[in-house]
C-alpha positions as CSV (number, residue, x, y, z in Angstrom):
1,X,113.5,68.6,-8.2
2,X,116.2,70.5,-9.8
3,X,116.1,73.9,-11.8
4,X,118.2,76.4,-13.5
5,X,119.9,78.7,-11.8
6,X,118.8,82.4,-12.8
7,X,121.5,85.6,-12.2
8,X,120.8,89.1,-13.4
9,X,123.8,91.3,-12.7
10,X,121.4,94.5,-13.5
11,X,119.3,93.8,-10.2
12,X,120.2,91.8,-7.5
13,X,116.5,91.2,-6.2
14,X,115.9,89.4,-10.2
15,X,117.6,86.4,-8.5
16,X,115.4,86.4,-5.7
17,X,112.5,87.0,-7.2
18,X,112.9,84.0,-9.5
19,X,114.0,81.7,-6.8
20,X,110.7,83.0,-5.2
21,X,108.0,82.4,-8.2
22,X,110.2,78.8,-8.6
23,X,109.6,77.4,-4.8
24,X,106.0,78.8,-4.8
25,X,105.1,77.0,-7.9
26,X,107.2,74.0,-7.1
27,X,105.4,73.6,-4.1
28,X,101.7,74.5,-5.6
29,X,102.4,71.4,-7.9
30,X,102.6,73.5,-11.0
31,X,105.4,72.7,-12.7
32,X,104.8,70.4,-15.6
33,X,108.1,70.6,-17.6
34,X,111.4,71.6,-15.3
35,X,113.0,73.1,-18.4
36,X,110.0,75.5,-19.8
37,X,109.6,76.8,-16.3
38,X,112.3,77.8,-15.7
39,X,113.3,79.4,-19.2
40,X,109.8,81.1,-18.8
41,X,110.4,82.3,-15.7
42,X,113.9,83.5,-16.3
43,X,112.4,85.2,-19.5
44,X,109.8,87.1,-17.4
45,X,112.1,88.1,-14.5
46,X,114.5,89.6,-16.8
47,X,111.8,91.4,-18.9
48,X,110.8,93.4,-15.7
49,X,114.3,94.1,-14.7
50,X,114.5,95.6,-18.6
51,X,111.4,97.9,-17.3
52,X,113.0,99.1,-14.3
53,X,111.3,96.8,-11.5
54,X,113.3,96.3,-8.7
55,X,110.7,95.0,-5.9
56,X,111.3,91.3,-5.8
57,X,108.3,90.5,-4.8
58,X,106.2,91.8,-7.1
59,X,108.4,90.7,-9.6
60,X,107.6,87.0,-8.4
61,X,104.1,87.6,-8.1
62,X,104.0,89.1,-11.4
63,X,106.2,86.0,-13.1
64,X,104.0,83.3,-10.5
65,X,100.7,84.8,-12.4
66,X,102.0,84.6,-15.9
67,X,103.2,81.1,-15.6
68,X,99.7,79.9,-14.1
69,X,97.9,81.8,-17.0
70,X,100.4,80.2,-19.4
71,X,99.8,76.7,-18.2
72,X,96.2,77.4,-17.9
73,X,95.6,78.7,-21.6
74,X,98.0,75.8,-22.4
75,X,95.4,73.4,-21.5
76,X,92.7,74.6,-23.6
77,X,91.8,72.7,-26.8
């Protein structure tokens, strides 16, 4: 499985948290579509650097929850 690679020059730990919330899905069997997951995830990571959150961790906990409530509501009729 390969993904994007995600760099945020503002905060160091945006990387990691990515790289984080991408394994831990990859691995839970999430990912349906390579491409939208990791845009989304990019998208979200960077959106919590813009508010100030440096804690990697809960910045891939935060971005691991969105992307299982996106996919979730995704699958509703």
């Amino acid at each position: 499985m390969t993904h994007l690679i995600f760099s945020d020059y503002r905060n160091p730990a945006a990387e990691q948290a990515y790289e984080i919330a991408w394994d831990y899905l990859a691995r839970a069997g999430t990912i349906r579509d390579e491409f939208k997951a990791c845009v989304f995830l990019a998208q979200r990571v960077a959106v919590m650097v813009d508010q100030g959150q440096t804690n990697r961790i809960r910045m891939a906990n935060r971005a691991i929850t969105e992307y299982q409530r996106y996919i979730d509501e995704s699958d509703d009729p």
